[in-house]
C-alpha positions in Angstrom: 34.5 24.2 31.6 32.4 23.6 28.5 33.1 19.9 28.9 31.5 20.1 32.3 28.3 22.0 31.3 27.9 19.9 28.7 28.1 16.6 31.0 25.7 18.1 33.6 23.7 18.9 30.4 23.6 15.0 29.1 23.0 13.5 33.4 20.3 16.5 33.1 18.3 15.5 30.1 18.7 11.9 31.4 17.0 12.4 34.7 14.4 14.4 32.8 13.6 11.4 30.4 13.7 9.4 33.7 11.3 11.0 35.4 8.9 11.7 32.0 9.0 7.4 31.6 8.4 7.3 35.3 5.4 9.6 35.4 4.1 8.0 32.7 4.1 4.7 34.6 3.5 5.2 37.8 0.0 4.0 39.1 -1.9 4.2 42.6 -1.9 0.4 42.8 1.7 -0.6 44.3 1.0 -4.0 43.5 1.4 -3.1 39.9 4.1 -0.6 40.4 6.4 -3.7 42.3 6.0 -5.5 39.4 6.5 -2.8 36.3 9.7 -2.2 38.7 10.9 -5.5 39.2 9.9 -6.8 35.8 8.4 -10.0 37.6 5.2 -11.0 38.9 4.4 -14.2 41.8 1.9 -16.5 40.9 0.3 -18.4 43.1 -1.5 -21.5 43.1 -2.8 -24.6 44.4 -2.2 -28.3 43.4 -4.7 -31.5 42.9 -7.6 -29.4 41.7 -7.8 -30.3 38.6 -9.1 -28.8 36.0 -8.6 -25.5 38.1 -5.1 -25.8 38.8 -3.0 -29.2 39.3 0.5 -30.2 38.6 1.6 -31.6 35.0 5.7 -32.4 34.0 6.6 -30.0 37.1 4.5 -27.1 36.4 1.2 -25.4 37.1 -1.7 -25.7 34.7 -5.2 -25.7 34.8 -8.1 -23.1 33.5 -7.4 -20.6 36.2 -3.3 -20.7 35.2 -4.3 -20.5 32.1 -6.5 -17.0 32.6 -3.9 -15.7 35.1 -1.3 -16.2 32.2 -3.6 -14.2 29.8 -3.3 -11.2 32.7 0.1 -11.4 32.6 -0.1 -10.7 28.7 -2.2 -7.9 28.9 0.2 -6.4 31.8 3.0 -6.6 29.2 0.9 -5.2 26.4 -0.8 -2.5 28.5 3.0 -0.6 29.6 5.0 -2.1 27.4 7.6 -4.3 28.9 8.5 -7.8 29.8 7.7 -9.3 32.7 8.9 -12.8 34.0 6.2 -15.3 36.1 7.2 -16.5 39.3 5.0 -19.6 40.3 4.7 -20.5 44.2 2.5 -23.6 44.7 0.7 -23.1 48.0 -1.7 -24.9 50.5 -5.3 -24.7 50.4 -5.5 -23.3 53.7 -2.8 -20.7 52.7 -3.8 -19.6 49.7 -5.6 -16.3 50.9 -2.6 -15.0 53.5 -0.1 -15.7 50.8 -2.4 -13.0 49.1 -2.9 -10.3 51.5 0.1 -10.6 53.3 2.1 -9.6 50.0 3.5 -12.8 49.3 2.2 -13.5 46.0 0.6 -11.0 43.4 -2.5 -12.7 42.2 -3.9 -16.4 43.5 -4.6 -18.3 40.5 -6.4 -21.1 42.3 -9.9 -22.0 43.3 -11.1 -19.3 45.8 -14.8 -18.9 46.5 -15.8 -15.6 47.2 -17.4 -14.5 50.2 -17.9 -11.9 52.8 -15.6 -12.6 55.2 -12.7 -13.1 52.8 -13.6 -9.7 51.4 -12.3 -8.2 54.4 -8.8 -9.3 53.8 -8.6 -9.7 49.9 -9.8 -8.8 46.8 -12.0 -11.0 44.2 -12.2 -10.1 40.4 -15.5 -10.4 38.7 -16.8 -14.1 38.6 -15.7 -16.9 36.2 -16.7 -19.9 37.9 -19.7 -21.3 40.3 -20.0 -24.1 42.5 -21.6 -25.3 45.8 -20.8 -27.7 48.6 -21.0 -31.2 48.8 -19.0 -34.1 50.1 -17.6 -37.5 49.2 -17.9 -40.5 51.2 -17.5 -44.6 50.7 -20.6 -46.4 49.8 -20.4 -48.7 52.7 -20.5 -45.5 54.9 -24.0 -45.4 54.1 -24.2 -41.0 54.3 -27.1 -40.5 51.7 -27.1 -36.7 52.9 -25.8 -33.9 55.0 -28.1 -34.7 58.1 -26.1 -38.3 57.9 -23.1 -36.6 58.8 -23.9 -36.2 62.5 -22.1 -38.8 64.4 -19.1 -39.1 62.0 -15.5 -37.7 61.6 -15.5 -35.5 58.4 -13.1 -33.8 56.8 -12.7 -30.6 55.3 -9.9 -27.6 54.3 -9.1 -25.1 57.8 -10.4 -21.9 56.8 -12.0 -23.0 53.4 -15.9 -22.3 53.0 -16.4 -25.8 53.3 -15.4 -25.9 57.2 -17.3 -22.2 57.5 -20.3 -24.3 56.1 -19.7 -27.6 57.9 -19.5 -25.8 61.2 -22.7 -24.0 60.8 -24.8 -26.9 60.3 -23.1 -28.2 62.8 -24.5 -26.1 65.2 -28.0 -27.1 64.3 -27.4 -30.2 65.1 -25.9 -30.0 68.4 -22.3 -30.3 67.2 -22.5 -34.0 66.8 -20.0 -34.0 64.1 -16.8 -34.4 64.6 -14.7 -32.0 62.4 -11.5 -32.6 61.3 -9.6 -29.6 59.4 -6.8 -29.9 57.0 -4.3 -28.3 55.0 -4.6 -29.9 51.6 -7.0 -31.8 49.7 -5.0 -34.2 48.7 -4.5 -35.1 52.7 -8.6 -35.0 52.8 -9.2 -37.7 50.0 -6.2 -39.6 51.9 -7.7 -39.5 54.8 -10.7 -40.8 53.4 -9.5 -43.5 51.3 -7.8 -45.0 54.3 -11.0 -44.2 56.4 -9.9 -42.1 58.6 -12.4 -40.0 58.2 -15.9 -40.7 57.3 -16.6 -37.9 54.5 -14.7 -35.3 52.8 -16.6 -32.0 52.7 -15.2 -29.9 49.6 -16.3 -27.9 46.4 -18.1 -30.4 44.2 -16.1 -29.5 41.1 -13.1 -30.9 43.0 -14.9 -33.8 44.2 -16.2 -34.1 40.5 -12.5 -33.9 39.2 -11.5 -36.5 41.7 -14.0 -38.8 40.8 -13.1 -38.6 37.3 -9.6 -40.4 38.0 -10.3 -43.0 40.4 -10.3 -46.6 39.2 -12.5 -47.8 42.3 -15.2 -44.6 41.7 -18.0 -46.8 42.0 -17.0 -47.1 45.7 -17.7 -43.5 46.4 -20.9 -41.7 46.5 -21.7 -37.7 46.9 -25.2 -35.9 47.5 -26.8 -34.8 44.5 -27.7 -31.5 45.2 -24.8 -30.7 47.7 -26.0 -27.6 50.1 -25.1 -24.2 50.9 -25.5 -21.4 48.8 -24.0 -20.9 45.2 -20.4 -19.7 45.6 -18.6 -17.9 42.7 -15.2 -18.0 41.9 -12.6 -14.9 41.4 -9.5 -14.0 40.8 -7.9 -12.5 44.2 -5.4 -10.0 44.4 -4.9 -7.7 47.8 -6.6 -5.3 49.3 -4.4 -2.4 47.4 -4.4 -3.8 44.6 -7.1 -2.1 42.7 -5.3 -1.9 39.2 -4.6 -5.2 38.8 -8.3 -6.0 40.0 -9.3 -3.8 37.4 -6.3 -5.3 34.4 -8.2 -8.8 35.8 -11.7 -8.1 34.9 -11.3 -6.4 31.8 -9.3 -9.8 30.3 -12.1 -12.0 31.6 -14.5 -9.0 29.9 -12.6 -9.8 26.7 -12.9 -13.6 27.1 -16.4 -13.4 27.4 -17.2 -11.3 25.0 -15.1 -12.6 21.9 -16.1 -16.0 22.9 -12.5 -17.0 23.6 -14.1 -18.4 27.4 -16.1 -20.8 25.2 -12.7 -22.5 23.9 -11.2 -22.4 27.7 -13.9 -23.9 29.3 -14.3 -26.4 26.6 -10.7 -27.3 27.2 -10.7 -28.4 30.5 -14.5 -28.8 31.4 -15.2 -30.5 28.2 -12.7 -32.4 26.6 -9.9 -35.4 27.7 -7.3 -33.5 30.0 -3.8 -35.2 29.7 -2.1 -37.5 30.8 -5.2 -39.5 32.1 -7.1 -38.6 29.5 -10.1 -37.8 31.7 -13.1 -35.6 31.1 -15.0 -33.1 33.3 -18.1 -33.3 30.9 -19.4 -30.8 32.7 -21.7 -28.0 31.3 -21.6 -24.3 32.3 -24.1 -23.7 34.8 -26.8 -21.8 34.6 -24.9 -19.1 36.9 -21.9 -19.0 34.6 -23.8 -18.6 31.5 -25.9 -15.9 33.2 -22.7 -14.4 34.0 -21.0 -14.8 30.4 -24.4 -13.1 28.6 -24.5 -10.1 30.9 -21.0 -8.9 28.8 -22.4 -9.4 25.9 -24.0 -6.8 23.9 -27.6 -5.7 24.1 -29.4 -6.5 20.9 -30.9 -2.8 19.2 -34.1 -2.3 19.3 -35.8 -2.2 16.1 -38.1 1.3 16.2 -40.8 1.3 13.3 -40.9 4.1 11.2 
């Protein structure tokens, strides 16, 4: 008899010690809560945008893997525990439902933010702009967007690019012939063996291709590319409000103690192996706006 009281007394206090470490763990965000369960988190990303996120000796890197890893960290630090990354390399066009359909925890990729995808995913604070633009062969002859019409260009189905290209389109009577895509690396395929006439993507990814092409001087893009200024984020899903919130306060913290500055002087900046390439790209003016509105407000010196 004693021996059983004092078993239901040990399973007793072990459900309460259970439930105290679950109590103290358990957030509105079930997101988070599938991976403090699980002890695993899915990564996903996107290959051949380099510096973003690219393949190197079969794995993901690139400045938005490397910010997504410093989440991770600050998941293990925040509760305490050990989680293990699960990386899914996924198609441009694919990216977002891999997001909001619960598939993968946090897209670690390029992903301009705008309206529309706001209905269907969520975007952390902004570390990145760019705009619009497109690539073309010299011969071509496309010295801007209104050189398009006539032409089969190319751009990513569903990306802000064909949201963009379609627009115009309609100004000018839908005269171009639009050709959507999965990947980028089909687009600059495509247009290397001229099946297309122009590639219509972000311009830091025609930038990064640019920078590894030995026949470059056979390509041309506009200078000022077109559409508005698009910002880049972090997504997570809709419900996924804590991890939204573990996001922005490590980019907060990169900002602000100036550990960005070494991270986008890494891959913006500097040779990027194996090619030994480099961006040598400055932060624009939107990123450094972005970066000094963490920082600290100077005091205010009051006279006496």
């Amino acid at each position: 008899m004693f021996s059983h009281l004092t078993h239901c007394k040990t399973i007793g206090s072990f459900l309460l010690a259970s439930m105290i470490f679950f109590c103290n763990n358990a957030v509105a965000d079930p997101v988070l809560n599938k991976i403090l369960s699980t002890h695993s988190i899915t990564l996903a990303w996107v290959g051949s945008a380099k510096p973003i996120s690219w393949e190197l000796n079969g794995k993901p890197t690139g400045m938005a893997v490397d910010i997504c890893q410093g989440v991770v960290d600050s998941i293990k630090k925040r509760y305490n525990t050990n989680i293990n990354i699960q990386w899914v390399e996924v198609a441009s066009a694919a990216r977002f439902e891999y997001i909001s359909h619960h598939k993968a925890d946090i897209l670690c990729a390029i992903a301009g933010n705008t309206s529309q995808r706001n209905k269907f995913v969520t975007f952390s604070k902004p570390w990145f702009f760019t705009r619009t633009n497109f690539l073309a062969k010299k011969s071509q002859h496309i010295n801007s967007f209104e050189m398009l019409s006539g032409r089969t260009v190319g751009a990513i189905s569903g990306g802000t690019s064909a949201l963009l290209l379609s627009a115009m389109n309609q100004n000018i009577n839908y005269s171009i012939s639009v050709k959507l895509m999965r990947s980028l690396d089909e687009g600059f395929d495509l247009l290397e063996q001229g099946h297309i006439s122009a590639f219509v993507t972000d311009d830091i990814i025609i930038h990064s291709k640019l920078s590894e092409m030995t026949d470059r001087d056979d390509y041309q893009m506009s200078t000022e590319g077109f559409g508005d200024v698009i910002p880049y984020g972090m997504v997570v899903a809709k419900d996924a409000g804590e991890i939204e919130s573990i996001i922005n306060d490590e980019l907060k913290y990169l900002f602000i103690s100036q550990k960005f500055d070494e991270l986008y002087n890494k891959w913006f900046m500097s040779p990027i192996s194996p090619g030994g390439e480099n961006m040598r790209q400055p932060m624009s003016k939107e990123l450094i706006k972005e970066k000094n509105s963490y920082l600290p407000t100077p005091k205010t010196l009051v006279g006496n």
